[in-house]
Residue, then its C-alpha position, 0 to 999 in steps of 0.5 A: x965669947x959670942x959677943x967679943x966674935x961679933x964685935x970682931x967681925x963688924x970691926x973688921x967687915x962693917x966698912x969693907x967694900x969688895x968687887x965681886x972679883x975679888x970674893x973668891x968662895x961664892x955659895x952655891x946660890x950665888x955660883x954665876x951673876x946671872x944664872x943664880x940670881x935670875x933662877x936660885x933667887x927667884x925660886x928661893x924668894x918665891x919660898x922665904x915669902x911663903x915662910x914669912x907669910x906663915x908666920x904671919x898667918x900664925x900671928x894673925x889677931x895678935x898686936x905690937x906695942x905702938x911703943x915696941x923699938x919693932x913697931x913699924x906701921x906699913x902696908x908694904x906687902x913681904x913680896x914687895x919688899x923681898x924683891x927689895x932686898x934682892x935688888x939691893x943686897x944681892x944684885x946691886x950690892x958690892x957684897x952680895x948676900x947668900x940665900x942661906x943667909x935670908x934663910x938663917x935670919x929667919x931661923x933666927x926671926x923664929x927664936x926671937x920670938x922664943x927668947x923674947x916673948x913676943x910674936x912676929x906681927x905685921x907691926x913689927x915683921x920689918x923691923x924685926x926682919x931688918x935685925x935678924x937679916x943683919x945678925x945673920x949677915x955678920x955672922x955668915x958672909x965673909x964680906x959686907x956693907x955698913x950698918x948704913x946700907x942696909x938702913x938705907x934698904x930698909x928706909x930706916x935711920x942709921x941710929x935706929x938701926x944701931x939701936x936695934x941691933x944691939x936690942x936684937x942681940x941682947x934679946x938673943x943673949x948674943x948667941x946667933x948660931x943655926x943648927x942644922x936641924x933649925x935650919x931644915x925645920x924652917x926650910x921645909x918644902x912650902x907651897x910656892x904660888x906662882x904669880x907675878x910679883x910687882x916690880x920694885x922700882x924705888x930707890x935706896x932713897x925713898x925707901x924712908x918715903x915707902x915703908x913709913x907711909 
């Protein structure tokens, strides 16, 4: 049942392009083009990087197979590629995403894990964030863009990306759902460094150039 939904869903969104004037219910954190995408996603980004960054702190020693679909060797930092993913799928996408969708992608990085076996390693953290991103992002928005865009945001094939996330959700037995206790759980209040993080200026197209490097 899980599976057939989801194929539902991507059949009937994956190639949907919809103006922002035609989305009628908009998240909280999303309520004005401006005031919540200058301030709830500044502030909200500022939090999923401390989140990620734990995560890898805790998987600190460990390694990813050179083999693993995940492996991905880069030395872009999570702050860097987070403004990334701001910049593109929020700010300059037709069909911008919620903070409660980056958040329950890493509910679902954390079960991943579980299901899995593995960790989340630097390795593999943007691969298996490309994943989850793309698994929540289907199952909670109501409009999105094709498996394409967001291969392109990651600087990844298309095919590549098509393969992993059927990997993604066999791994996960096709069952995508938060709880509420799942979800506060990962969002418990982190320390939030305030310093300015580096401008993002790369474009969808040298992503490829960026993340491989």
């Amino acid at each position: 049942k899980l599976q057939f939904l989801y194929l539902i869903a991507e059949r009937r969104f994956t190639n949907t392009h919809t103006p922002l004037s035609l989305i009628h219910t908009m998240p909280a954190s999303l309520m004005s083009k401006d005031m919540a995408r200058a301030l709830n996603f500044q502030v909200w980004s500022e939090i999923l990087v401390e989140k990620f960054e734990k995560m890898l702190t805790a998987s600190a020693g460990a390694a990813t197979d050179s083999d693993s679909l995940y492996f991905l060797k880069t030395e872009m930092p999570v702050a860097v590629f987070m403004e990334r993913m701001v910049r593109y799928l929020v700010n300059g996408a037709e069909a911008p995403i919620s903070f409660e969708t980056f958040a329950c992608a890493g509910v679902l990085m954390k079960r991943w894990e579980a299901q899995s076996g593995a960790v989340v390693t630097r390795e593999n953290f943007f691969r298996v964030l490309f994943a989850a991103m793309l698994a929540a992002i289907k199952t909670r928005e109501d409009f999105f863009e094709n498996n394409a865009y967001y291969a392109l945001v990651w600087g990844m094939d298309a095919a590549l990306a098509n393969v992993i996330e059927a990997d993604f959700l066999q791994v996960m037995d096709w069952d995508l759902s938060v709880s509420q206790d799942a979800y506060d759980e990962f969002m418990a209040p982190p320390l939030i460094r305030c310093h300015k993080r580096p401008a993002v200026t790369a474009s969808p197209e040298d992503a490829a150039l960026a993340i491989a490097a």
